[in-house]
CHARMM internal coordinates of N, CA and C (Angstrom, degrees):
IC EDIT
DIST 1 N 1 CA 1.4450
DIST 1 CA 1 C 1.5265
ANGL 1 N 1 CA 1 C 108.01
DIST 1 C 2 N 1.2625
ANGL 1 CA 1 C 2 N 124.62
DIHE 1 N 1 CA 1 C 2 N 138.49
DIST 2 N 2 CA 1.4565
ANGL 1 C 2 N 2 CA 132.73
DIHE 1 CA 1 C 2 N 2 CA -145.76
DIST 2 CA 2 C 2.2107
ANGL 2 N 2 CA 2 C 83.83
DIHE 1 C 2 N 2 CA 2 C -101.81
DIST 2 C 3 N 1.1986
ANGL 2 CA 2 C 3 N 103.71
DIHE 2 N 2 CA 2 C 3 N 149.94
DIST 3 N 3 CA 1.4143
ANGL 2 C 3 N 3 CA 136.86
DIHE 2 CA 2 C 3 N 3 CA 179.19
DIST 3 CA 3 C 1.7688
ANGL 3 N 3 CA 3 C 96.71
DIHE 2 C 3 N 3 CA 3 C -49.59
DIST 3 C 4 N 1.2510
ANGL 3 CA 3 C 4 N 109.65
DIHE 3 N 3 CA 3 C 4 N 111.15
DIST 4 N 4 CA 1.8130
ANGL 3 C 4 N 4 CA 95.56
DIHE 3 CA 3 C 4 N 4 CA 163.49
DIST 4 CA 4 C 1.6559
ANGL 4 N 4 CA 4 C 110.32
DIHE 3 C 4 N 4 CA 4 C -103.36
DIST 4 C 5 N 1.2069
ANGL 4 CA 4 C 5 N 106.02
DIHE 4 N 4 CA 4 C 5 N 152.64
DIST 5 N 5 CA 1.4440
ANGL 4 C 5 N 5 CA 87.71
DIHE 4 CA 4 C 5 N 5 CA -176.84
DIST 5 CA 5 C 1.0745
ANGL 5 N 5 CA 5 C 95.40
DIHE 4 C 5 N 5 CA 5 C -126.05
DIST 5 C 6 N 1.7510
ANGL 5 CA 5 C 6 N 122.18
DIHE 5 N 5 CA 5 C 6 N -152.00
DIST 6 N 6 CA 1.7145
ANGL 5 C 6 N 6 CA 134.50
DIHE 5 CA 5 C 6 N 6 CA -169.07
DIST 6 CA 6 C 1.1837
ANGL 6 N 6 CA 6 C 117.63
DIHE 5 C 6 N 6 CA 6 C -66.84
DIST 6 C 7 N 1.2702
ANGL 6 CA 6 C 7 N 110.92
DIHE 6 N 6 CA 6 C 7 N -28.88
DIST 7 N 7 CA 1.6355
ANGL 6 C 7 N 7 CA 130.66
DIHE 6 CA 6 C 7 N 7 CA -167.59
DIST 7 CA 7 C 1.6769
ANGL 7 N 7 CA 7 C 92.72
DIHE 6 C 7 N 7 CA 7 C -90.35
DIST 7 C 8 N 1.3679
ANGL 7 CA 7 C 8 N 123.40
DIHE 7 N 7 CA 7 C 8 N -54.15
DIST 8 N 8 CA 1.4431
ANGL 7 C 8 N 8 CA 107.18
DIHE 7 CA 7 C 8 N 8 CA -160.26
DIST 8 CA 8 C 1.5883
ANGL 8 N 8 CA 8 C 98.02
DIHE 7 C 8 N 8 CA 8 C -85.24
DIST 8 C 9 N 1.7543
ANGL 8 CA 8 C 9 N 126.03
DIHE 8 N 8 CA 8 C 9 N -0.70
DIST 9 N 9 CA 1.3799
ANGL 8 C 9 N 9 CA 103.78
DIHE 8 CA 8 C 9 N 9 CA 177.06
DIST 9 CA 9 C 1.5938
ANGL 9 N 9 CA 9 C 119.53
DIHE 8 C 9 N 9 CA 9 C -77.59
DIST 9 C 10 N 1.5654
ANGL 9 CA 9 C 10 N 105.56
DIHE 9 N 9 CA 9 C 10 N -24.89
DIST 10 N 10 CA 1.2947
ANGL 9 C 10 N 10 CA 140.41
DIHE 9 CA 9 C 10 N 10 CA -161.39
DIST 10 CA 10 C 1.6794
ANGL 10 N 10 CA 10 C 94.83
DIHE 9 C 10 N 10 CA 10 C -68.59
DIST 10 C 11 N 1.2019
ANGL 10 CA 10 C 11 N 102.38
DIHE 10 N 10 CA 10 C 11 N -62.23
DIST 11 N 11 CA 1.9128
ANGL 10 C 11 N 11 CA 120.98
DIHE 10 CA 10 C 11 N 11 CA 172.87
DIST 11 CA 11 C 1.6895
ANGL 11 N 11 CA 11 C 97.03
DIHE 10 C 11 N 11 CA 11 C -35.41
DIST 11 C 12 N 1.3547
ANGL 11 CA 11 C 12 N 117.36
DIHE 11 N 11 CA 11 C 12 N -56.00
DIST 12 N 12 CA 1.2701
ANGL 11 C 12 N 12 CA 127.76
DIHE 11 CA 11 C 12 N 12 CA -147.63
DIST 12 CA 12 C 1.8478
ANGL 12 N 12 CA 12 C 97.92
DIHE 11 C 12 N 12 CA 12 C -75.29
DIST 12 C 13 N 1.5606
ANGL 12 CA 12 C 13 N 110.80
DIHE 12 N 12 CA 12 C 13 N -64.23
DIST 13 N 13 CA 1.3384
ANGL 12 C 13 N 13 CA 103.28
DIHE 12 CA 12 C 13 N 13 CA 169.12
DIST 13 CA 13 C 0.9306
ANGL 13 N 13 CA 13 C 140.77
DIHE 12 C 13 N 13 CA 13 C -57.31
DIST 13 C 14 N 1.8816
ANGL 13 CA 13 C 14 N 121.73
DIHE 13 N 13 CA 13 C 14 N -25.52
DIST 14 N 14 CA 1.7655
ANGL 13 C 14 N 14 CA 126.08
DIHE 13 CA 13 C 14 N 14 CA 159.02
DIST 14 CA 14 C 1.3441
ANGL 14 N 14 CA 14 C 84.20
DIHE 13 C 14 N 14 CA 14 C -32.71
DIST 14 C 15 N 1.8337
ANGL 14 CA 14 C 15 N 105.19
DIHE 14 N 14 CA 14 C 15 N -77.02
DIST 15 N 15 CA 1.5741
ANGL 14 C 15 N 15 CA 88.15
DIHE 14 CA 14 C 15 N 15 CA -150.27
DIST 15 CA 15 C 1.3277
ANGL 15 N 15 CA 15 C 148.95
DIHE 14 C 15 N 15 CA 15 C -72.86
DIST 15 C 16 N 1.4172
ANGL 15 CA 15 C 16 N 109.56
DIHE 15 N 15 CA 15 C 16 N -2.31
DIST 16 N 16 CA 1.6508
ANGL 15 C 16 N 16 CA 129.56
DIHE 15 CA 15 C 16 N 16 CA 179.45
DIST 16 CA 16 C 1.9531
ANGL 16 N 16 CA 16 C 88.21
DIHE 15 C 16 N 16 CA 16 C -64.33
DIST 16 C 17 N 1.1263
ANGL 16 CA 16 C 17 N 99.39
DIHE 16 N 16 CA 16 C 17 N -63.00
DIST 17 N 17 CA 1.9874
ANGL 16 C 17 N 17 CA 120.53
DIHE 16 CA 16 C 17 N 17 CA 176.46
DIST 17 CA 17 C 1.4503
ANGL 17 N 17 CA 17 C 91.11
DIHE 16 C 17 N 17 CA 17 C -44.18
DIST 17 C 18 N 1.0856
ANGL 17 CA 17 C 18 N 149.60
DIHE 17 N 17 CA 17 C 18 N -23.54
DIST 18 N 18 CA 1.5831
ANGL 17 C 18 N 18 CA 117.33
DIHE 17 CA 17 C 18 N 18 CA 169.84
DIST 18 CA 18 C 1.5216
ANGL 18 N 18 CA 18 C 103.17
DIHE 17 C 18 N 18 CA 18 C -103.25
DIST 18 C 19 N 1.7102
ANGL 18 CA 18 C 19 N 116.02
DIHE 18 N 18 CA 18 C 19 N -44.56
DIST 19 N 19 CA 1.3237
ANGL 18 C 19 N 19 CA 104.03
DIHE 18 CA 18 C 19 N 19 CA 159.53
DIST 19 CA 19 C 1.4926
ANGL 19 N 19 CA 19 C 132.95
DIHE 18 C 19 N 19 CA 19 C -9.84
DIST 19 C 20 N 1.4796
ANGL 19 CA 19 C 20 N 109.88
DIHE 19 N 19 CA 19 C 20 N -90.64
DIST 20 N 20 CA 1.5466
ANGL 19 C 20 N 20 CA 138.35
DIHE 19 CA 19 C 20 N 20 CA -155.74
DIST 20 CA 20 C 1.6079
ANGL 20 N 20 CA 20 C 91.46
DIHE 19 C 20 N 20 CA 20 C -101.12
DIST 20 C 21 N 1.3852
ANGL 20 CA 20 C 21 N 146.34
DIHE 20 N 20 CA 20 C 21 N -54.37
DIST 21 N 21 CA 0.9416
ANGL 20 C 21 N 21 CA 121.50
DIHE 20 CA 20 C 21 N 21 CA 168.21
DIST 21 CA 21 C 1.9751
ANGL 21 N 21 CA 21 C 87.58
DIHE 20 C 21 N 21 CA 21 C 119.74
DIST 21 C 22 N 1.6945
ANGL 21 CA 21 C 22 N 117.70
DIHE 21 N 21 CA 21 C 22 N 158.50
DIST 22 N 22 CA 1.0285
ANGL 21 C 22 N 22 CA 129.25
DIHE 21 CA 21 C 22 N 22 CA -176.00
DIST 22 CA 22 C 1.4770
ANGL 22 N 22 CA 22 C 110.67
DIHE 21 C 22 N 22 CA 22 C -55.12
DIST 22 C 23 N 1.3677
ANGL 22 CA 22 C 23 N 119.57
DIHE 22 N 22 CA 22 C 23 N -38.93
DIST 23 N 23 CA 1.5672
ANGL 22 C 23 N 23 CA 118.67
DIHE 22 CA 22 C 23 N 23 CA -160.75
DIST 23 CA 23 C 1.5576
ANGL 23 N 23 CA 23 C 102.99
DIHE 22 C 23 N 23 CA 23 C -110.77
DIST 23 C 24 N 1.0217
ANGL 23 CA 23 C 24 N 123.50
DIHE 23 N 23 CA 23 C 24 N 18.17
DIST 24 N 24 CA 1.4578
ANGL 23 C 24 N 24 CA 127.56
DIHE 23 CA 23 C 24 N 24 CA 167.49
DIST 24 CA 24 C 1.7425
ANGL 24 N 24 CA 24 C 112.87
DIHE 23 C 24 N 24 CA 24 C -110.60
DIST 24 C 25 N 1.4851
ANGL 24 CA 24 C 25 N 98.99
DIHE 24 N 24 CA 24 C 25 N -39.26
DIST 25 N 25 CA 1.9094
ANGL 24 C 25 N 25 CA 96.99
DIHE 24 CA 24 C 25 N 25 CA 163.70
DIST 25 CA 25 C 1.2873
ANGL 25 N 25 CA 25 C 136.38
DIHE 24 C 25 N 25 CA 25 C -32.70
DIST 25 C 26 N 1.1886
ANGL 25 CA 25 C 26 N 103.89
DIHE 25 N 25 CA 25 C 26 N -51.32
DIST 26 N 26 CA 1.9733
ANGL 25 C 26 N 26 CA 109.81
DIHE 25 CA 25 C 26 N 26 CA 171.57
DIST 26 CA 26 C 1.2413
ANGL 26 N 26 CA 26 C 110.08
DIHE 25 C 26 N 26 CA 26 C -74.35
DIST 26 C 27 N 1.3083
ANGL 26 CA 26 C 27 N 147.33
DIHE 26 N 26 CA 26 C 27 N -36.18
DIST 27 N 27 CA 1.1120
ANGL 26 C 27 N 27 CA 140.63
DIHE 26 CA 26 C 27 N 27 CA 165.77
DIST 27 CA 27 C 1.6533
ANGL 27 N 27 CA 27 C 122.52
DIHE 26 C 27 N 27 CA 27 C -63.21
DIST 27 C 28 N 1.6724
ANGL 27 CA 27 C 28 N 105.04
DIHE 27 N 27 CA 27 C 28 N -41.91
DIST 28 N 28 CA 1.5595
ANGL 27 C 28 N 28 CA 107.40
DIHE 27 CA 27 C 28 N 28 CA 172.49
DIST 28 CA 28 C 2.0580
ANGL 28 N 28 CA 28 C 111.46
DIHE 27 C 28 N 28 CA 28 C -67.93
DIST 28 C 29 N 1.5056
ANGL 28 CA 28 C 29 N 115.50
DIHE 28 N 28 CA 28 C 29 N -34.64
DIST 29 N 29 CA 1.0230
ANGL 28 C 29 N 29 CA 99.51
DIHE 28 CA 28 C 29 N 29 CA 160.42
DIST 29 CA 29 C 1.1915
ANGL 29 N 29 CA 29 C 136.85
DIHE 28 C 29 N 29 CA 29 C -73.15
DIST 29 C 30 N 1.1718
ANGL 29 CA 29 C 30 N 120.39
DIHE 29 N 29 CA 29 C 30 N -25.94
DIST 30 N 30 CA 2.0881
ANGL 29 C 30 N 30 CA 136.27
DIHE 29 CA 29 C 30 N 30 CA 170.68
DIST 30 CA 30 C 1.4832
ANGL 30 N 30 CA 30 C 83.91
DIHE 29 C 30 N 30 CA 30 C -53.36
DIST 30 C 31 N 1.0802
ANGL 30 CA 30 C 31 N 132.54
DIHE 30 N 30 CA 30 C 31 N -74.67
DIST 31 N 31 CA 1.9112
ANGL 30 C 31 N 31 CA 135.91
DIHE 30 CA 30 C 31 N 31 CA -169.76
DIST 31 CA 31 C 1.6104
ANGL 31 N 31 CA 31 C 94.85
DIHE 30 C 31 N 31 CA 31 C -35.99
DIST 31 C 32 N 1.4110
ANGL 31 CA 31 C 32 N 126.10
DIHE 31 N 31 CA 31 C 32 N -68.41
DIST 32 N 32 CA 1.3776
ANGL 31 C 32 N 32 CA 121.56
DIHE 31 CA 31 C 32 N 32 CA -163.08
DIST 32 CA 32 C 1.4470
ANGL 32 N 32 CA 32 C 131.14
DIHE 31 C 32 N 32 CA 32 C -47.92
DIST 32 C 33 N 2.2775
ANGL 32 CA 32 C 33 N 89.31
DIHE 32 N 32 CA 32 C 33 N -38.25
DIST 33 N 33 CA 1.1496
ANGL 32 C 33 N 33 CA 94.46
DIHE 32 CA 32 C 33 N 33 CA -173.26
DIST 33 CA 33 C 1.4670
ANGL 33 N 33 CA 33 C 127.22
DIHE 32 C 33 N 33 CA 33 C -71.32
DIST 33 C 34 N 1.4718
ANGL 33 CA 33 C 34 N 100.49
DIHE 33 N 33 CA 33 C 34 N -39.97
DIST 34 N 34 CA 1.7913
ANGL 33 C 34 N 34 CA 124.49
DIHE 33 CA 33 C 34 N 34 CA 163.16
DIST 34 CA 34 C 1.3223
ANGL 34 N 34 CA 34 C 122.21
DIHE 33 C 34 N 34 CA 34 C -27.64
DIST 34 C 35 N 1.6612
ANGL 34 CA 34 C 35 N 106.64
DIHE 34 N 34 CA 34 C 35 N -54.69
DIST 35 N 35 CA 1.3527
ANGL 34 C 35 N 35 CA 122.78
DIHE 34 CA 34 C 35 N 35 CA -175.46
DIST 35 CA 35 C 1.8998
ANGL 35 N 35 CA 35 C 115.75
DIHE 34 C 35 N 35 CA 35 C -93.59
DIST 35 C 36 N 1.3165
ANGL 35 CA 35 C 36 N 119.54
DIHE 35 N 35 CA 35 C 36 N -0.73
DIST 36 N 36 CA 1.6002
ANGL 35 C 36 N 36 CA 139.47
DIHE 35 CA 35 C 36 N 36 CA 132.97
DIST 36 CA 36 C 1.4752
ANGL 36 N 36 CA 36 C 122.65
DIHE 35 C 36 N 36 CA 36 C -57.55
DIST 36 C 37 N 1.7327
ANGL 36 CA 36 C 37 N 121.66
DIHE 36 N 36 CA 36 C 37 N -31.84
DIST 37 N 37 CA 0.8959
ANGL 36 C 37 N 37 CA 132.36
DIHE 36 CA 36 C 37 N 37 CA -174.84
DIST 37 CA 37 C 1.3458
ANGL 37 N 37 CA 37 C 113.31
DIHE 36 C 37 N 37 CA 37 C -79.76
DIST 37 C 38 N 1.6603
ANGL 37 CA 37 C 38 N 85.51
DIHE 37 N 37 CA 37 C 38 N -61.35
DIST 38 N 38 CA 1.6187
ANGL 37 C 38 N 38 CA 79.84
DIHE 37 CA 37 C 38 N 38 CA -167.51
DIST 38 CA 38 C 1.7360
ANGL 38 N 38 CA 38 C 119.85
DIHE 37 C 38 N 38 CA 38 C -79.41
DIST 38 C 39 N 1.0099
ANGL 38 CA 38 C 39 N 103.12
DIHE 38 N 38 CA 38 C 39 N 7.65
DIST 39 N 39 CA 1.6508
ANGL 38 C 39 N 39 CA 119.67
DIHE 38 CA 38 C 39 N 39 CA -175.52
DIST 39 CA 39 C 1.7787
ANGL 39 N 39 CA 39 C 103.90
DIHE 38 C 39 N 39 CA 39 C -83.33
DIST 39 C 40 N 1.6368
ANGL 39 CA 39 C 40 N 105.79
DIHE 39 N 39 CA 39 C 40 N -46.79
DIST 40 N 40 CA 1.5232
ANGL 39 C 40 N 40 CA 109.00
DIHE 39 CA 39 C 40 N 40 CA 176.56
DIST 40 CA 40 C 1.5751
ANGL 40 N 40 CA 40 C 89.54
DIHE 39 C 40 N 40 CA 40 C -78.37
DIST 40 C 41 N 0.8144
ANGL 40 CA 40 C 41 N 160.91
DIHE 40 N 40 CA 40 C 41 N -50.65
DIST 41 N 41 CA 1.4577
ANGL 40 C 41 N 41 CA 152.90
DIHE 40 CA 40 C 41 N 41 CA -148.81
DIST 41 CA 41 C 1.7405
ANGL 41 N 41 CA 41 C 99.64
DIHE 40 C 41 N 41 CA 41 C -62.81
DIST 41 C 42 N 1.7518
ANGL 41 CA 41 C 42 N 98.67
DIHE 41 N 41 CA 41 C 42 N -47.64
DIST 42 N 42 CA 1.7660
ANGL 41 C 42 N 42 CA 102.52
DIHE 41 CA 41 C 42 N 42 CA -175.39
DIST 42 CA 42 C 1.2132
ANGL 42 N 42 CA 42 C 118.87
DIHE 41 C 42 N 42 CA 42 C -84.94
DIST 42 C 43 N 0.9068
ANGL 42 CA 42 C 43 N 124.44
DIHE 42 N 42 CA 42 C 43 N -3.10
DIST 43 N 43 CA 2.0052
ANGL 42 C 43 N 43 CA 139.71
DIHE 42 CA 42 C 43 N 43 CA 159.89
DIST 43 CA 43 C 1.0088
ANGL 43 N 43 CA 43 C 83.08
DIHE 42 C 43 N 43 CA 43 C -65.51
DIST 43 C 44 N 1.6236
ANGL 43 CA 43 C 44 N 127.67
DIHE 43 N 43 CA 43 C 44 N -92.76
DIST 44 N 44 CA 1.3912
ANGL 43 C 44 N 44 CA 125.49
DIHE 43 CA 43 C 44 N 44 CA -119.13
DIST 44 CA 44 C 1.9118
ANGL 44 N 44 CA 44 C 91.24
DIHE 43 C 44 N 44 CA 44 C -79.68
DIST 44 C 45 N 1.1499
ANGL 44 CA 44 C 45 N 128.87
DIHE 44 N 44 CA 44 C 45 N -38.51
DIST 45 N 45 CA 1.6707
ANGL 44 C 45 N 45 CA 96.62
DIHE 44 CA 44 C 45 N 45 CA 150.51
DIST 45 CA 45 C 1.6363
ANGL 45 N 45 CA 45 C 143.77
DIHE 44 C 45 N 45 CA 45 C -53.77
DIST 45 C 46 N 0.9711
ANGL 45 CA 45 C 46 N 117.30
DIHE 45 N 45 CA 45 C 46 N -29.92
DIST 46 N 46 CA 1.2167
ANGL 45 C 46 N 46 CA 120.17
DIHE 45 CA 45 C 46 N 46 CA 145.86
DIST 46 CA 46 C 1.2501
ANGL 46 N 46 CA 46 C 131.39
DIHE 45 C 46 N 46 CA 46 C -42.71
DIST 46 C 47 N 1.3290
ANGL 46 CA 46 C 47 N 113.73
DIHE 46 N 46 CA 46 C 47 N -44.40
DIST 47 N 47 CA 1.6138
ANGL 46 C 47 N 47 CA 129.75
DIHE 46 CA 46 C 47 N 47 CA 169.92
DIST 47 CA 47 C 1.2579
ANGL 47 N 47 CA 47 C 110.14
DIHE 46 C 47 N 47 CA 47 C -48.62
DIST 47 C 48 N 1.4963
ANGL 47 CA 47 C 48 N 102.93
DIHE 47 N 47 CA 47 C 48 N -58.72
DIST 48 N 48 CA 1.5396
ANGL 47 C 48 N 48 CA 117.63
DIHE 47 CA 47 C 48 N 48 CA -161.54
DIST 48 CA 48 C 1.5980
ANGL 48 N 48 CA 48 C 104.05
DIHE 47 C 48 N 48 CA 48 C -76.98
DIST 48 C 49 N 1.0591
ANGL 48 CA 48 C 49 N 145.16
DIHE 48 N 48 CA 48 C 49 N -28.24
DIST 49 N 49 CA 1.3866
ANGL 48 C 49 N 49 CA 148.57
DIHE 48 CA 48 C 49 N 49 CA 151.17
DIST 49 CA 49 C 1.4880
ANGL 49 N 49 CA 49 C 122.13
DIHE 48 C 49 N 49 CA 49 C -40.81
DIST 49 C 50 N 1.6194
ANGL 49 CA 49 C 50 N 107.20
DIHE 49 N 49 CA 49 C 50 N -51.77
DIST 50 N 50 CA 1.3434
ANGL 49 C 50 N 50 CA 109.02
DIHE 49 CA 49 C 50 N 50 CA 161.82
DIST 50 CA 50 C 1.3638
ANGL 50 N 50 CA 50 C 128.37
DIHE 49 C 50 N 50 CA 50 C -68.49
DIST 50 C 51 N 1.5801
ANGL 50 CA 50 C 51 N 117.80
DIHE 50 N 50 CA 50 C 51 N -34.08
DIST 51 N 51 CA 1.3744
ANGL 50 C 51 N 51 CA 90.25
DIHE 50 CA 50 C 51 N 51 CA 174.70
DIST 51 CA 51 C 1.3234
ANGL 51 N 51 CA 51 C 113.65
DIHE 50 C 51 N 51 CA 51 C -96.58
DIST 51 C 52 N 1.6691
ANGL 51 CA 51 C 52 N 133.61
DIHE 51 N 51 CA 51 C 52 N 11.51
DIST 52 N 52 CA 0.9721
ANGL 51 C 52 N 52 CA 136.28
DIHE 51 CA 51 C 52 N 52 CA 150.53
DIST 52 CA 52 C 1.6040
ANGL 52 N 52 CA 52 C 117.76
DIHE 51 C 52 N 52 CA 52 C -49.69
DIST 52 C 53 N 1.2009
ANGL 52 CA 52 C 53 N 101.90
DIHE 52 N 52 CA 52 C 53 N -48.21
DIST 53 N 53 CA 2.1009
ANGL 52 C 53 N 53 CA 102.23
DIHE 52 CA 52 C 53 N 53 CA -179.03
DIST 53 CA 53 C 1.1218
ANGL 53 N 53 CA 53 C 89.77
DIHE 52 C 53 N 53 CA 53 C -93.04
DIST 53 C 54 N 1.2361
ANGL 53 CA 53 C 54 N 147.31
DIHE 53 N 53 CA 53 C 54 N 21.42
DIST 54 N 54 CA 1.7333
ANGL 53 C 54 N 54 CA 138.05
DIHE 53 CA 53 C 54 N 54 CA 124.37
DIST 54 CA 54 C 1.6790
ANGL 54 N 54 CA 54 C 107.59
DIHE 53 C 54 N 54 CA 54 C -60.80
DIST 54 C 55 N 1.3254
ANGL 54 CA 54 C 55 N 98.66
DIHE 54 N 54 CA 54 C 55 N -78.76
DIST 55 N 55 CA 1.4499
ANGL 54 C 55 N 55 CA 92.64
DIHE 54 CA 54 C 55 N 55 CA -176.29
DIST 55 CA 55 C 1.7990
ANGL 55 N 55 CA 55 C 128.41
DIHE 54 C 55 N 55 CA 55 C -51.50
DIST 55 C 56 N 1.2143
ANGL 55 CA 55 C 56 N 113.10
DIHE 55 N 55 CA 55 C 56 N -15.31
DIST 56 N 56 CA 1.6414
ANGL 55 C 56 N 56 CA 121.70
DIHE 55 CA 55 C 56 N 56 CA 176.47
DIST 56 CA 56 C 1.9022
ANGL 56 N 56 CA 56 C 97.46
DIHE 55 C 56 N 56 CA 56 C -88.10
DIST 56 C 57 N 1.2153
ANGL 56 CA 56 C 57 N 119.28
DIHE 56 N 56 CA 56 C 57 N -44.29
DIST 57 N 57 CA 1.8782
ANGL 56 C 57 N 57 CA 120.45
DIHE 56 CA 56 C 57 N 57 CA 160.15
DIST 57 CA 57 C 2.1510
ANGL 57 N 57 CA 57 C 109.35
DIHE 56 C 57 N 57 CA 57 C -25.69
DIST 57 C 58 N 1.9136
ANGL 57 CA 57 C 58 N 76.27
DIHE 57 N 57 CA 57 C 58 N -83.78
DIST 58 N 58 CA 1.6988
ANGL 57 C 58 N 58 CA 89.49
DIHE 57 CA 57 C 58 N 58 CA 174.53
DIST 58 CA 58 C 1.0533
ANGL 58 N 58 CA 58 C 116.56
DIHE 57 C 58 N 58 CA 58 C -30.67
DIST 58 C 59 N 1.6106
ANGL 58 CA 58 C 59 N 124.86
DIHE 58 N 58 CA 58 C 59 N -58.06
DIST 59 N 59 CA 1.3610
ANGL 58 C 59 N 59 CA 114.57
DIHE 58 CA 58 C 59 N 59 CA -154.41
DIST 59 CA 59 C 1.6485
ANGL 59 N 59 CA 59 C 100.71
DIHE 58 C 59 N 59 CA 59 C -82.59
DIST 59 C 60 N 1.3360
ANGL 59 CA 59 C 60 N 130.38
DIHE 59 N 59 CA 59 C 60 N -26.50
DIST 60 N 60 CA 1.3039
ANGL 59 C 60 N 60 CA 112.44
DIHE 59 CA 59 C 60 N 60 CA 179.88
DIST 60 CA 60 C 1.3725
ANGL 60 N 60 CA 60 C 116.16
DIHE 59 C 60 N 60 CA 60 C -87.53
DIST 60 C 61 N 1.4530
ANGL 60 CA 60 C 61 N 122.77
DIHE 60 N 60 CA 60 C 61 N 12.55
DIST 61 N 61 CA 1.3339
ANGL 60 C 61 N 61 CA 126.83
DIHE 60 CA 60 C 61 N 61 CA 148.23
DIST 61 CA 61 C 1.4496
ANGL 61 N 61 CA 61 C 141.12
DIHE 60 C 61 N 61 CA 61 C -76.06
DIST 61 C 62 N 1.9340
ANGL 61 CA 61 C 62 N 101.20
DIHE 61 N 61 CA 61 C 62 N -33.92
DIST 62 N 62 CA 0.9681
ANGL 61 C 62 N 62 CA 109.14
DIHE 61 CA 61 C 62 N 62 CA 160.84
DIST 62 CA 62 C 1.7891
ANGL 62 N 62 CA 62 C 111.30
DIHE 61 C 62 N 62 CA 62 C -85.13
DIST 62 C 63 N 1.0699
ANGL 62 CA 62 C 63 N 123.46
DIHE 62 N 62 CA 62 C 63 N 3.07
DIST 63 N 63 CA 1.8278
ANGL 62 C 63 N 63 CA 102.74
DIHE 62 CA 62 C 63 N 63 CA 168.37
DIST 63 CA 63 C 0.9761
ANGL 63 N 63 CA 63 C 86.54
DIHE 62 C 63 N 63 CA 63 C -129.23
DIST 63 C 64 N 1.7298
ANGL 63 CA 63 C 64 N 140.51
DIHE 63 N 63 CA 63 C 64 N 66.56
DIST 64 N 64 CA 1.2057
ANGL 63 C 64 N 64 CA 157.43
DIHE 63 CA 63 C 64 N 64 CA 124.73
DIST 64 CA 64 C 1.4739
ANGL 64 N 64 CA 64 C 96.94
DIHE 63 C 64 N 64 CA 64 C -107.14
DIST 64 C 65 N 0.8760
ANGL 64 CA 64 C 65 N 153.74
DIHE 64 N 64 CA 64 C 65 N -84.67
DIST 65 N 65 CA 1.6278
ANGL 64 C 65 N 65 CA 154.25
DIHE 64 CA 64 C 65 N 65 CA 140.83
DIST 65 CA 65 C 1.5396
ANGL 65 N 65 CA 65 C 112.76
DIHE 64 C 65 N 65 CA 65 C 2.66
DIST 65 C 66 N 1.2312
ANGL 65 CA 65 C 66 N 124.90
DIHE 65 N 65 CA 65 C 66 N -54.07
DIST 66 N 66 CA 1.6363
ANGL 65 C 66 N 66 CA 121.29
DIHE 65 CA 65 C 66 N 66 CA 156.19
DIST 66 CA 66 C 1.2817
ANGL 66 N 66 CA 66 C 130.78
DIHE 65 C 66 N 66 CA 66 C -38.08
DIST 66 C 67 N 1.6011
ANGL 66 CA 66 C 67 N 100.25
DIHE 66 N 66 CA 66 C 67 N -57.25
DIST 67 N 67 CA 1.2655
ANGL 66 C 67 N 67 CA 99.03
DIHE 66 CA 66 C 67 N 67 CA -173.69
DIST 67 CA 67 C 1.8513
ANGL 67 N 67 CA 67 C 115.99
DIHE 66 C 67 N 67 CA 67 C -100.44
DIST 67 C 68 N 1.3820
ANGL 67 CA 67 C 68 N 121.95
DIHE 67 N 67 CA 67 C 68 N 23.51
DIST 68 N 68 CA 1.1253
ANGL 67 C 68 N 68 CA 132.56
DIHE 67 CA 67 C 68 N 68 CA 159.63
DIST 68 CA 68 C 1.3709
ANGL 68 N 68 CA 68 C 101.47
DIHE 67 C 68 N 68 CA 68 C -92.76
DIST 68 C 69 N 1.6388
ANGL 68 CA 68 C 69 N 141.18
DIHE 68 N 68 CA 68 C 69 N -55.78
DIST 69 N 69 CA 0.9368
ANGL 68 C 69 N 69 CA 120.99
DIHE 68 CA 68 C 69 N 69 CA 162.34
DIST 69 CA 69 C 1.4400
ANGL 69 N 69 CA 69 C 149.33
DIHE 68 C 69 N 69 CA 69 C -93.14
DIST 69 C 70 N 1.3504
ANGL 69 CA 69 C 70 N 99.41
DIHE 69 N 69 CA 69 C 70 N 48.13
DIST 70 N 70 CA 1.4043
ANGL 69 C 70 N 70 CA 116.56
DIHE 69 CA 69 C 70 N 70 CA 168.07
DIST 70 CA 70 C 1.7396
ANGL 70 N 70 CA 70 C 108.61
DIHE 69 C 70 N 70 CA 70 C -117.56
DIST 70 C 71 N 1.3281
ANGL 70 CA 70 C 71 N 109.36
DIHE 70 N 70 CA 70 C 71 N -9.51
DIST 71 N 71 CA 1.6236
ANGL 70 C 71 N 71 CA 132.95
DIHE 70 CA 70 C 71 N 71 CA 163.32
DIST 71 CA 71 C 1.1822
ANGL 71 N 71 CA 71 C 99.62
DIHE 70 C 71 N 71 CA 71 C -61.65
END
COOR INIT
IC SEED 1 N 1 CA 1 C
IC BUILD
């Protein structure tokens, strides 16, 4: 995704502002932010699940590995 800068954010809100109009902005951003939220909120569980059945993997490798060499 290419660099936006001051100039192209500025471009971007004129036009949402003629779009949606003054009194629809705070509400269309409250929507964005919510749905930013809860999207990083459901990754980073996801995350944590995966490297959770990483760490339950590991450990039954290493006391698979224990108890071969204690055989």
């Amino acid at each position: 995704m290419p660099n936006i800068g001051v100039p192209g954010l500025i471009v971007i809100l004129v036009i949402a502002l003629i779009i949606f109009g003054p009194k629809k902005l705070p509400q269309l951003g409250r929507a964005v932010g919510e749905t930013l939220r809860e999207f990083k909120s459901s990754t980073k569980h996801i995350v944590d699940e995966v490297a959770e059945e990483f760490k339950l993997e590991e450990a039954k490798e290493e006391k698979k590995e224990k108890s071969t060499a204690a055989n």
